[in-house]
C-alpha positions in Angstrom: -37.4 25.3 39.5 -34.0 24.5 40.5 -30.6 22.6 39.3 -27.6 21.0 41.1 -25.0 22.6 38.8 -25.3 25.1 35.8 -24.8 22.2 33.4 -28.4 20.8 34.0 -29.9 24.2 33.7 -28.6 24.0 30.1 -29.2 20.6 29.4 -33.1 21.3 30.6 -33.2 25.0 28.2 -31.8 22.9 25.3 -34.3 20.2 26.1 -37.2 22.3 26.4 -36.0 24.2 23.1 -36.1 20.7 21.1 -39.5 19.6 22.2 -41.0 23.4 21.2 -38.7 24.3 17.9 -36.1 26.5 19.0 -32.6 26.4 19.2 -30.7 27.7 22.2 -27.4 30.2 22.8 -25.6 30.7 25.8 -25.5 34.2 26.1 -23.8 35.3 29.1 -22.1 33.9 32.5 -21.0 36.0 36.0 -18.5 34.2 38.1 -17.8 35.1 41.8 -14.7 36.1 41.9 -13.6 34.3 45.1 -14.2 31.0 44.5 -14.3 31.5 40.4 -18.1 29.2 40.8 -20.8 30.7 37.8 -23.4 32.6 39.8 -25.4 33.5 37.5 -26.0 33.0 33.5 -28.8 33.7 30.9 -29.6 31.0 27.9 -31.8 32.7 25.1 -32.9 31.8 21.9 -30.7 31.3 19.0 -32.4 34.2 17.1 -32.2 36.7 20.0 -30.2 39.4 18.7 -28.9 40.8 15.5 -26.3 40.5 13.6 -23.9 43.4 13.4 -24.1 45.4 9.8 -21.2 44.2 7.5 -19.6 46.6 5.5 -18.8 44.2 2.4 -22.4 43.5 2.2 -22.3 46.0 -1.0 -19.6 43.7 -2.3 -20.8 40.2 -1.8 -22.8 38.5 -4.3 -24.7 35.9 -2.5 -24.4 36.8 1.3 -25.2 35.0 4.2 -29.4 34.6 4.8 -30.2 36.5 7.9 -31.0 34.0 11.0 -31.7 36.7 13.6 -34.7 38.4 15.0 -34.0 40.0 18.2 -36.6 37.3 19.9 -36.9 38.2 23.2 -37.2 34.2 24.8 -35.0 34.0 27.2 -34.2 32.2 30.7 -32.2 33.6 33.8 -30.3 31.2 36.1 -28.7 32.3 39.6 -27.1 30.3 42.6 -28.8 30.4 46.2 -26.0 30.5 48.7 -28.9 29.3 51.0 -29.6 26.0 49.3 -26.3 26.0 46.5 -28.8 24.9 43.7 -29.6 27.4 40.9 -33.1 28.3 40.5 -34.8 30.1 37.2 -35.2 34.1 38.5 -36.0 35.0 34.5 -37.7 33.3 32.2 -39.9 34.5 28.8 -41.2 31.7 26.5 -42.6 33.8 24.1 -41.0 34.1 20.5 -41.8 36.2 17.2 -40.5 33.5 14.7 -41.8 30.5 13.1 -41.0 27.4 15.4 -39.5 24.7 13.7 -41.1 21.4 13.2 -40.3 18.2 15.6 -39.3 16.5 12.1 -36.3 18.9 11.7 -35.3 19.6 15.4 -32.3 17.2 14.9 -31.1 20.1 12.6 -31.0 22.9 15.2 -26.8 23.5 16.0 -27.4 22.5 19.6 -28.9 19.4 19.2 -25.9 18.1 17.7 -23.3 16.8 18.8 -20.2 13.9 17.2 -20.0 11.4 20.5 -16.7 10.0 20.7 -17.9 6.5 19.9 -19.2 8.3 16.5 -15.8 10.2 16.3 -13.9 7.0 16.7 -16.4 5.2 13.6 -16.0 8.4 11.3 -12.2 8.1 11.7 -12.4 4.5 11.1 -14.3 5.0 8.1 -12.0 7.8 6.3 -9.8 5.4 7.2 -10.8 2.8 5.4 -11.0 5.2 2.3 -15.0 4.9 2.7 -16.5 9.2 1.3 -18.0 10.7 3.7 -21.4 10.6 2.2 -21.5 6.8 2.1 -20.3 6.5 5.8 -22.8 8.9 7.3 -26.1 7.3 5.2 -24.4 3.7 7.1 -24.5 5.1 10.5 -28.0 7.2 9.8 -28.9 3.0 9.0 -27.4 2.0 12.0 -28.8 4.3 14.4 -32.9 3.8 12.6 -32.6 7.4 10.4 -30.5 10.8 10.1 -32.7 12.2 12.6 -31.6 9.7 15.5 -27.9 10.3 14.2 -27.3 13.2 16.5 -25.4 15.1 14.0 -25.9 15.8 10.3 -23.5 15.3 7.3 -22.0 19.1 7.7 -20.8 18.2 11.0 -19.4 15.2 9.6 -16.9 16.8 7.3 -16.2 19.7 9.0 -15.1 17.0 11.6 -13.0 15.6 9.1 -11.7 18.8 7.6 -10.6 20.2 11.7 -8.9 16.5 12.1 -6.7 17.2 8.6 -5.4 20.5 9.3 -4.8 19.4 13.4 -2.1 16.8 11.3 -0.6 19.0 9.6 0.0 21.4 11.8 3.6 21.2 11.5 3.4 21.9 8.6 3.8 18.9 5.9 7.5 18.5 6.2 6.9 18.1 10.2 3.7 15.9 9.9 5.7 14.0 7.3 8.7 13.4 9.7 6.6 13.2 12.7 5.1 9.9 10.7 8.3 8.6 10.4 9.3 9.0 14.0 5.9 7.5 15.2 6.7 3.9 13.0 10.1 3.9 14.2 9.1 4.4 17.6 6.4 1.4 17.4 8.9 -1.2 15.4 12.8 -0.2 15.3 13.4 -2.0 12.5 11.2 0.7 10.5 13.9 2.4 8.2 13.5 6.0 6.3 15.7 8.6 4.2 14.7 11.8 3.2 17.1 13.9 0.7 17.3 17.9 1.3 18.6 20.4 -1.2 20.7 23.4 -0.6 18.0 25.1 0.9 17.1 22.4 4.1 14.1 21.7 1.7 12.4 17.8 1.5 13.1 17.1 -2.5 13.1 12.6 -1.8 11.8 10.7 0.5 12.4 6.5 0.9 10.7 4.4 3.5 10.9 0.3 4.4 9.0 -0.8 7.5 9.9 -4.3 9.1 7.6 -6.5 6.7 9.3 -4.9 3.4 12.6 -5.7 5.1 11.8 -9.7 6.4 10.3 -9.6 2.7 12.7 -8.8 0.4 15.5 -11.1 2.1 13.5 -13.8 1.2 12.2 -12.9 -2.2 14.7 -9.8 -3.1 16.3 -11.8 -6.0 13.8 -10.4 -8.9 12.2 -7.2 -8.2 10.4 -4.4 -10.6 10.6 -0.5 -10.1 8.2 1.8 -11.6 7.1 5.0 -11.0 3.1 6.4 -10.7 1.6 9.8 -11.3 -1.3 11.5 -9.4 -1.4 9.9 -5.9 -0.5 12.6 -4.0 -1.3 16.6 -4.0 2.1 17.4 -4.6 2.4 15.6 -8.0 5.3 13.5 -6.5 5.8 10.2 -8.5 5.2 7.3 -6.0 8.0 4.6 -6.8 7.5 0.9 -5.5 9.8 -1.7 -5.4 7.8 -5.2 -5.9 8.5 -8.9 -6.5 6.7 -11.9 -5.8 6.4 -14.1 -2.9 6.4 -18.2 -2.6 3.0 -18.0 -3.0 3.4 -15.8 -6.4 1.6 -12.9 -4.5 2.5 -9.2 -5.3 5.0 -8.3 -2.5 6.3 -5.0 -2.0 10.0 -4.1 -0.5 10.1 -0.4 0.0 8.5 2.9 -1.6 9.8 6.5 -2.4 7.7 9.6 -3.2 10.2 11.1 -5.7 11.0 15.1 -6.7 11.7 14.7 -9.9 12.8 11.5 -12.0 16.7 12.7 -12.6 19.4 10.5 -12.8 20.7 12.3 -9.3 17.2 11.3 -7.8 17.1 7.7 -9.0 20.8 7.4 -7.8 20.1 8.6 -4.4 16.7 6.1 -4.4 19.0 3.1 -5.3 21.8 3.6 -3.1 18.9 4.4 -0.2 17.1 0.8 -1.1 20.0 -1.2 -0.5 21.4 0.6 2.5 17.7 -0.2 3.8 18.2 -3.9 3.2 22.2 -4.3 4.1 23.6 -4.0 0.5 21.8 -7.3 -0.5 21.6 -6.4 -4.3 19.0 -8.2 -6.5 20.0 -10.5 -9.3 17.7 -8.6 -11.7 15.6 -5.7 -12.1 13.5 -4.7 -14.7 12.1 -1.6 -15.3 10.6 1.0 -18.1 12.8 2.7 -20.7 13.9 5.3 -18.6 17.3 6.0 -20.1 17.9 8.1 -16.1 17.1 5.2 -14.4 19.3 3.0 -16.5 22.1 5.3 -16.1 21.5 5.2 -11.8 21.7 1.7 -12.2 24.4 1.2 -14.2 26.4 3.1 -11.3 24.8 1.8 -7.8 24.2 -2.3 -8.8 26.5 -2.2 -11.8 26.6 -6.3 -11.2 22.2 -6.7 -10.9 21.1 -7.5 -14.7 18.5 -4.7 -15.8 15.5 -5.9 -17.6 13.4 -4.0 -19.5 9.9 -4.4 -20.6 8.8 -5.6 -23.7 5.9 -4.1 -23.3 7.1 -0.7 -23.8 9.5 -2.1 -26.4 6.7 -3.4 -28.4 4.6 0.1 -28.2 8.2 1.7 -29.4 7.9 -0.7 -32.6 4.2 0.6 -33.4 4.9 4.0 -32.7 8.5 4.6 -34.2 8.7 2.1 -36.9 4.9 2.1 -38.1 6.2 2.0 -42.1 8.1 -0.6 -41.5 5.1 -2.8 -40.0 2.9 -2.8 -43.4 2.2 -4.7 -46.0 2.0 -7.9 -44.2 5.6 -7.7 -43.2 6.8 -10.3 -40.4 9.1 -7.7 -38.9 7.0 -7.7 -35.6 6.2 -11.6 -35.1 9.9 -12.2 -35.8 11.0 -9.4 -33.1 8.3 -11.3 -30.5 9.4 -15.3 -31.5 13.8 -13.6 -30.8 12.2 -12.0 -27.5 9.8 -15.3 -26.2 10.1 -18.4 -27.9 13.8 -19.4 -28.1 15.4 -21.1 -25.2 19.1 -21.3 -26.1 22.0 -18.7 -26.1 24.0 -18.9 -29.2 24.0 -15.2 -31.0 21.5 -12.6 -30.0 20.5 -12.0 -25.9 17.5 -10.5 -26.4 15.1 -12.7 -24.9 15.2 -14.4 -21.3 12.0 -16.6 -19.5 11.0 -14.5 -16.7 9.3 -11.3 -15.7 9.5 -9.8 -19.0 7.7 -6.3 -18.2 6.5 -4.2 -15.6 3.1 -4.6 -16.3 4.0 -6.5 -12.8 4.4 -3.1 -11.2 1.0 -1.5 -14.0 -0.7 -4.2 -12.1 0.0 -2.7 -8.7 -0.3 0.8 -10.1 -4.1 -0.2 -10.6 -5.0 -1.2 -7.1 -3.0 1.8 -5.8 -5.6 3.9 -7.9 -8.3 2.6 -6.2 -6.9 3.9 -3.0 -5.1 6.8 -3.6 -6.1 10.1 -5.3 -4.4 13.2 -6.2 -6.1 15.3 -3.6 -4.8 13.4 -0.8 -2.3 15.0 1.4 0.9 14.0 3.2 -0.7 12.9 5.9 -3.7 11.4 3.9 -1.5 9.7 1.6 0.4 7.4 4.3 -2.7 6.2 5.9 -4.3 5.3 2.4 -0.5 3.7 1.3 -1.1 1.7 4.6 -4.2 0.6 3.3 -2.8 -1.1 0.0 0.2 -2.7 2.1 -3.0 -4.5 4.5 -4.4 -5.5 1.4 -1.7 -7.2 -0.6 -0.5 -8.4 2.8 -3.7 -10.2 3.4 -3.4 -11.9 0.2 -0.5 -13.5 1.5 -2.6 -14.8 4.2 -5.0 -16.3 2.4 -2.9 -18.0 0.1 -1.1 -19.3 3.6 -4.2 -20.4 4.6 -5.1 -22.5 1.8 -2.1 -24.4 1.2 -2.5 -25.5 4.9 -6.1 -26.4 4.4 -6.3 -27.7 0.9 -4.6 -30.6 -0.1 -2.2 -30.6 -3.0 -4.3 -32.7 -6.3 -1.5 -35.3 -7.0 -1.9 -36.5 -10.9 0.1 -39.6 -10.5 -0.5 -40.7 -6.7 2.3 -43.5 -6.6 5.1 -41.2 -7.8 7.6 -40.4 -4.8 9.2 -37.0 -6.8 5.5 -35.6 -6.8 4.6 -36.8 -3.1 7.8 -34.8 -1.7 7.2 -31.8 -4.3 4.0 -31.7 -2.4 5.1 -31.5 0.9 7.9 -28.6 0.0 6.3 -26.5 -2.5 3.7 -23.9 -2.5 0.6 -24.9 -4.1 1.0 -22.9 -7.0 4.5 -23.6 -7.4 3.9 -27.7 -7.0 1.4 -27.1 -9.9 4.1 -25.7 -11.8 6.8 -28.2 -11.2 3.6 -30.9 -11.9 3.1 -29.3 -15.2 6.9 -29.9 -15.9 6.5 -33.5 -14.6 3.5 -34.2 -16.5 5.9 -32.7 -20.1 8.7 -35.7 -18.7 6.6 -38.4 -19.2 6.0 -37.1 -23.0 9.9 -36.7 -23.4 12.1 -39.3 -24.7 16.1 -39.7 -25.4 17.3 -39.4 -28.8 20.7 -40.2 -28.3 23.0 -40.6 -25.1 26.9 -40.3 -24.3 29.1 -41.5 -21.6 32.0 -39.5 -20.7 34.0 -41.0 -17.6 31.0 -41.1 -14.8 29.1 -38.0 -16.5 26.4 -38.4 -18.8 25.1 -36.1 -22.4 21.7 -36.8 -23.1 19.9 -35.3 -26.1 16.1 -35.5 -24.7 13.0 -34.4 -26.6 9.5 -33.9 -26.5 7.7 -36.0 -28.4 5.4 -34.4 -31.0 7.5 -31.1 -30.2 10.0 -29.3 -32.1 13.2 -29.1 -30.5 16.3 -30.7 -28.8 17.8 -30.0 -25.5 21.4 -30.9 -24.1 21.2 -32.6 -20.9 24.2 -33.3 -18.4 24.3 -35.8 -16.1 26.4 -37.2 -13.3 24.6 -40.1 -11.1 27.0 -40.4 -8.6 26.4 -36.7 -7.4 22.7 -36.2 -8.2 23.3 -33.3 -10.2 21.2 -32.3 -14.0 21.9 -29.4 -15.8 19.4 -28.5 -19.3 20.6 -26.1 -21.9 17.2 -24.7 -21.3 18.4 -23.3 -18.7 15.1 -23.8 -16.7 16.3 -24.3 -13.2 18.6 -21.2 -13.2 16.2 -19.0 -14.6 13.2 -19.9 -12.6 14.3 -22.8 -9.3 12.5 -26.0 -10.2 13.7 -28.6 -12.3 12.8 -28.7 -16.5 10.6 -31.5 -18.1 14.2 -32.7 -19.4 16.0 -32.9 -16.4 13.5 -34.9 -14.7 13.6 -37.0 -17.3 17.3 -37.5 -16.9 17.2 -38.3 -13.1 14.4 -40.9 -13.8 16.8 -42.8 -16.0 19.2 -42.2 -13.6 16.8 -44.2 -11.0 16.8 -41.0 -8.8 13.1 -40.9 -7.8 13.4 -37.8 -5.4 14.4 -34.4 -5.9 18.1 -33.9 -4.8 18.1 -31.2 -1.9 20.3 -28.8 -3.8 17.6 -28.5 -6.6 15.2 -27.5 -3.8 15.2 -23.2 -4.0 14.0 -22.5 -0.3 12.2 -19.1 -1.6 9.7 -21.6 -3.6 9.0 -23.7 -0.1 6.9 -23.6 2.4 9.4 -23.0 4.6 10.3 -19.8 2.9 10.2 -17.7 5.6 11.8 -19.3 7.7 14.7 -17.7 8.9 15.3 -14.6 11.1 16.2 -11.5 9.6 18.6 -8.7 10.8 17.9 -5.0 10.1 20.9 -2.9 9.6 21.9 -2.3 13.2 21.8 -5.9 13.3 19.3 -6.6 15.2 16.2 -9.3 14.1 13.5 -7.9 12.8 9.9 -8.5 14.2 7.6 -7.5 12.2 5.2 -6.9 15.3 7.1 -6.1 18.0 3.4 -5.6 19.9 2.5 -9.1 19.1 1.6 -9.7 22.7 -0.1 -6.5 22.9 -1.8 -6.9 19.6 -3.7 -10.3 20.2 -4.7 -8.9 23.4 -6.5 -6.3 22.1 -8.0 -8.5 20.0 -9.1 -10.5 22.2 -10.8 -7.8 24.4 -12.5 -6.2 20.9 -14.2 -9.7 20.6 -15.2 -9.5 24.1 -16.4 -5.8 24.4 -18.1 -5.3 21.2 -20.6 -9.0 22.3 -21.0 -6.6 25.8 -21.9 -3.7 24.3 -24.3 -5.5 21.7 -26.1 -7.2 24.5 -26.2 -4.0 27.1 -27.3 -2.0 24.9 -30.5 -3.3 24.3 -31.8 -2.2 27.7 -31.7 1.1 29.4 -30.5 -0.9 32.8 -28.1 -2.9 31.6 -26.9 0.3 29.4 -26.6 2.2 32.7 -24.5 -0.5 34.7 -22.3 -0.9 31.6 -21.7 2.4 30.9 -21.2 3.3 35.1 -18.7 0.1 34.9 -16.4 1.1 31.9 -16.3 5.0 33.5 -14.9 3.5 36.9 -12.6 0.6 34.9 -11.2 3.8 32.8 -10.1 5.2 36.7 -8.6 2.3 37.4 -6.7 1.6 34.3 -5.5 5.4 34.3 -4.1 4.8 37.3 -2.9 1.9 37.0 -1.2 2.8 33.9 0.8 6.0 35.7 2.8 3.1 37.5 4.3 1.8 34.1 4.7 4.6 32.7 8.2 4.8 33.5 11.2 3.1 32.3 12.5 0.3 34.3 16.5 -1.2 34.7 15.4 -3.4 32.1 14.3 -1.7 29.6 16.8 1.6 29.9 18.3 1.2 27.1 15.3 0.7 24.7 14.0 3.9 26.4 17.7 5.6 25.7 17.0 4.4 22.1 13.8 6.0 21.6 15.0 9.0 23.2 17.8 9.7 20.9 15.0 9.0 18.0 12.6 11.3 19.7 15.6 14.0 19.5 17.4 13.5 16.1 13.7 14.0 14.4 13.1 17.0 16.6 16.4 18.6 15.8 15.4 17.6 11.6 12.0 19.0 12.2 14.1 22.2 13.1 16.4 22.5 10.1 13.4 21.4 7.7 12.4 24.3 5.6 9.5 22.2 3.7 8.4 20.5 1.3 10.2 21.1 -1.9 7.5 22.1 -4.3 7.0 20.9 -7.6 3.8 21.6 -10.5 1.8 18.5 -11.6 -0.8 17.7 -13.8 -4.3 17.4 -12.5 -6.0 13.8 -12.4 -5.9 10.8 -11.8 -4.8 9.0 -15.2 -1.0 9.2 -16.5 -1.2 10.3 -20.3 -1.8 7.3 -22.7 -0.1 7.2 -25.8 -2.4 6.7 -29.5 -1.2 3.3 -29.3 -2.4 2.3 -26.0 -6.0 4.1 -27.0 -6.4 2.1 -29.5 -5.7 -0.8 -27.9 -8.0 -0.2 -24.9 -11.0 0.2 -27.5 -10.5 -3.3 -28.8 -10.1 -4.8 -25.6 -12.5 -3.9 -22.9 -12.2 -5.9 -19.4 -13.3 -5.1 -16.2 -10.4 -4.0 -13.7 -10.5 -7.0 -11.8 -10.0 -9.1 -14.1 -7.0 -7.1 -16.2 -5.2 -7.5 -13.1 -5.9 -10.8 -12.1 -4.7 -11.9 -16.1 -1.4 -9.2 -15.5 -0.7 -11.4 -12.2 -1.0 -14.7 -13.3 0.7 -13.7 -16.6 3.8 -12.2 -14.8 4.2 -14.7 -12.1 3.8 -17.5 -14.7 7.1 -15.7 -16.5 8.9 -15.7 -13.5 12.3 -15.7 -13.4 15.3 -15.9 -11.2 17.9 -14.9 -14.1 18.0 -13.9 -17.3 18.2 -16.6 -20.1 19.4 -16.0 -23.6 18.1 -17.0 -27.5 19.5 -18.3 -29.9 16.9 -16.4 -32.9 18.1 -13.9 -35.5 16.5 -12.9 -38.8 19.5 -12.4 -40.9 17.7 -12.0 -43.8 16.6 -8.7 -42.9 19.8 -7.8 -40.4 19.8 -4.1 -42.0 16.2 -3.8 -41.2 16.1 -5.6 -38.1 19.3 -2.7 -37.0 17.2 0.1 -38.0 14.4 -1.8 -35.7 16.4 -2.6 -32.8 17.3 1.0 -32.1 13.7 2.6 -32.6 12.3 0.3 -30.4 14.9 0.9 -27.8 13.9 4.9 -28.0 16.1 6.0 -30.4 15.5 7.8 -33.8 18.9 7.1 -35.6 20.1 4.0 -37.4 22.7 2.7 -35.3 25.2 -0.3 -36.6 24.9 -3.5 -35.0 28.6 -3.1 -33.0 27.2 0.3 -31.6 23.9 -1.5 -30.3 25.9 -4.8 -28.6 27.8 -1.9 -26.8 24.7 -0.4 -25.3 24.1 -4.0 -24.4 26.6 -4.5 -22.8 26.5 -1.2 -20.5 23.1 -2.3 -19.8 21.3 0.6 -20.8 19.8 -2.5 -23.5 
């Protein structure tokens, strides 16, 4: 029997070895030495042989089984000058082992084998964050049963587990940076910082890619920090700047895996954010009761009003001040009505309508959960970080899509102030300003006064506690309500519009129109900090076409494969289009006149992350606590046992809650208990963190450094 090359031969031994139940071993190979060709080789059985005595067999409590028999099948090949094939000159079939059964020859080591069609679906679906269990028994289902797979699960994750260490093998600082230089390479406009102590090692790292940017100029005004525990194998806290979008969707505008949470680190992170986005401060931030954190920003945005969140403040009141709480005592409710339910600023600014907690950020520390895990390294942990960015992303797309294919649900179809709200807002921002509509036509004026061409109007809500001061001017189309409404949140109050309907002004005057409510939103360019626009696919082109031929290609290969002809022509087709595109490919390779300078660019990128690479000495180290859960205090255990929802649903509610409390700035009250002002000092300060009763003076100057 003969062969055309030495390949055949052992595609015909492995072959044969399938059909009769044994696996097959190269054993040897002789090459002639002139021309380097294989002249002659000997295949055998897997079992031929024995393994070689191991000393720590003494030592080892469960070692390997033994696998080897010395069998004695074997097969000889040699090349014939004469007629240049290679003909079988050897050749014993006989074995002294059991022959394994046709049900389980898909088992033996050289029947299998990862294609890189199946490489390229296993990498899409550890991508995807899909375990590896659940994507092998889908493409065992896709290919009719784990026997037709051509590879068992093993394979599969030692696949995976070669792929992981080939990323990091620069080590995690190096695959880390590397990262970095590969998304600044594919958009410009991606920005990152890293922070290195005295000893060249990695202790903070910040990154914004071009979508975070574009993002936060058009939504930056109100954001929320927070950090997150147990996302990452080196127990770094993950902090995420977030806000919301026109479409009040979670939008995030840059992300830090932190060292440690010092007031050093949090300085560094602050200063780092606004470089990123061209000093553009925000008007507020709110954030836990970090008393670092404060501190940082006090000193980097001394002018951005700091929020905290009540919903920390309120688990400070149950914890701290428990004794104070009992006997049916109103200490609580009255803290919650100064916080929430006064609209005017007369005495105490403790309470403002707008995001009023990070349970904004809690929300998105959920969904990051269900992506990220605190096994995942560096290199694991981008691609999975990716993975929440797509998804939130997406949300954004959907919400774009319906508001362009569902019509806005006017209430009162003749009214012109609702048909041009309609055609500027967002949905859920015209349902908003239609709620406030619908409150105007319950209002009423109690009393008005002209003063030269302004107007004071006292307007109320009929069946409603409450008056609100009203200012008017006709002549300039301009409202402003002591509730403050339009500052804190963009759209016009229930009162105001009253006002400009008594005023006969049926539309909305263009400077109460807040572009980052509108549709238009986005609509501007946005320059990165070399001043340049941002794109937030610079590929676009590229992208669509590759899109486009996915569409195309996957319908081919559906349809070719169903036959073994058209398999062949297909698969002969693609092998001689790959030749051509290779080729083709080496012609463009190079940079042109045109496009020197990008090419400069990328070159001095290519070199600065080399040279950081160098000077690197790691990945600063730090101990963590193990799992995936940050510690919950009594109070929040006993709350979860009363109220049991479903994930989903807790964070749909925390959305809707949050974005419903939006606000632009803060807004004051007017509420204070001062029949218990003694009690409600000793309150104030435990809630805040404190354990000491502090006089009211000493807590109006914490205020007023912002730390409160």
């Amino acid at each position: 029997m003969e062969f055309d090359t030495i390949e055949d031969a052992w595609q015909f031994w492995m072959a044969y070895g399938a059909r009769n139940g044994f696996d097959s071993r190269k054993q040897w190979f002789n090459k002639n030495k002139k021309d380097g060709k294989i002249s002659s080789a000997r295949f055998v059985c897997n079992k031929e042989g024995s393994r070689r005595e191991d000393k720590r067999d003494n030592l080892t409590k469960h070692p390997r089984a033994e696998t080897r028999t010395n069998c004695p099948a074997r097969v000889g090949i040699t090349f014939v000058k004469e007629s240049e094939k290679y003909k079988i000159h050897d050749l014993v079939v006989d074995h002294n082992h059991y022959l394994h059964l046709s049900e389980t020859a898909h088992m033996m080591s050289s029947q299998r084998k990862i294609s890189k069609a199946q490489a390229f679906e296993i990498d899409l679906a550890d991508a995807s964050g899909i375990k590896t269990k659940s994507s092998y028994e889908l493409m065992s289902r896709h290919n009719g049963g784990k026997s037709s797979v051509g590879y068992i699960l093993l394979d599969q994750k030692n696949y995976l587990r070669r792929k992981r260490q080939r990323d990091l093998m620069y080590g995690e600082a190096g695959s880390l940076l590397r990262y970095f230089q590969q998304q600044s390479l594919d958009n410009p406009s991606f920005f990152y910082a890293v922070q290195l102590d005295e000893d060249e090692q990695i202790t903070n790292i910040f990154w914004a890619d071009a979508r975070m940017i574009i993002d936060y100029a058009h939504f930056g005004d109100v954001i929320t920090f927070d950090t997150t525990y147990s996302t990452n194998k080196e127990f770094r806290p993950l902090g995420v700047f977030i806000g919301f979008n026109h479409h009040r969707e979670i939008t995030i505008f840059g992300a830090a895996l932190l060292y440690d949470e010092t007031c050093e680190s949090f300085a560094w992170l602050f200063r780092t954010f606004l470089e990123a986005h061209k000093q553009k401060k925000p008007k507020t931030i709110f954030t836990d009761q970090d008393l670092a954190m404060a501190s940082a920003l006090t000193e980097i945005m001394p002018e951005t009003y700091h929020g905290l969140c009540t919903w920390h403040i309120m688990q400070n009141a149950v914890k701290n001040l428990g004794n104070l709480l009992k006997d049916g005592s109103n200490l609580l409710k009255d803290l919650k009505a100064c916080i929430y339910a006064y609209d005017e600023e007369v005495t105490f600014q403790a309470a403002w309508e707008g995001v009023r907690s990070t349970q904004l950020s809690e929300s998105l520390n959920g969904d990051l959960k269900d992506y990220l895990k605190s096994d995942l390294d560096i290199s694991q942990f981008f691609k999975h970080f990716e993975r929440v960015l797509e998804d939130k992303r997406y949300n954004e797309l959907k919400a774009e899509y319906s508001s362009r294919e569902k019509l806005p649900k006017l209430r009162m179809q003749k009214s012109p102030l609702l048909q041009q709200a309609a055609k500027i807002y967002t949905p859920p921002i015209f349902e908003l300003f239609q709620n406030e509509y619908d409150w105007s036509l319950a209002a009423f004026i109690k009393s008005r006064q002209e003063i030269q061409e302004s107007y004071e109007y006292s307007v109320a809500i009929f069946d409603r506690e409450g008056v609100y001061n009203v200012k008017g001017v006709p002549s300039a189309e301009t409202v402003t309500c002591s509730c403050k409404k339009f500052e804190t949140f963009g759209i016009l109050c229930c009162h105001a519009l009253k006002v400009l309907d008594v005023m006969d002004i049926k539309l909305i005057p263009d400077h109460y129109i807040v572009k980052r409510w509108t549709r238009k939103a986005k609509s501007e360019n946005v320059e990165n900090v070399s001043g340049k626009i941002v794109h937030e696919d610079v590929k676009l082109v590229v992208t669509q076409r590759y899109r486009y031929l996915c569409s195309k290609l996957v319908k081919l290969a559906s349809a070719a494969s169903e036959f073994e002809d058209t398999y062949k022509l297909i698969d002969e087709a693609i092998d001689e289009l790959n030749k051509q595109i290779t080729a083709m490919g080496s012609k463009f390779s190079n940079c042109s006149e045109d496009n020197q300078k990008t090419c400069s660019s990328l070159s001095e990128k290519r070199v600065e992350v080399e040279n950081l690479i160098k000077n690197v000495k790691g990945l600063k180290k730090r101990t963590g606590r193990k799992g995936r859960k940050r510690l919950k205090s009594s109070v929040e255990t006993q709350h979860n046992k009363k109220t049991k929802k479903t994930k989903k649903d807790h964070h749909k509610n925390e959305i809707k809650k949050n974005s419903d409390n939006f606000s632009l700035l803060p807004q004051s009250s007017n509420y204070m208990n001062n029949s218990s002002q003694n009690t409600f000092d000793q309150f104030y300060v435990a809630v805040m963190g404190g354990s000491q009763v502090l006089p009211m003076d000493s807590i109006q100057s914490l205020h007023k450094s912002n730390i409160v």
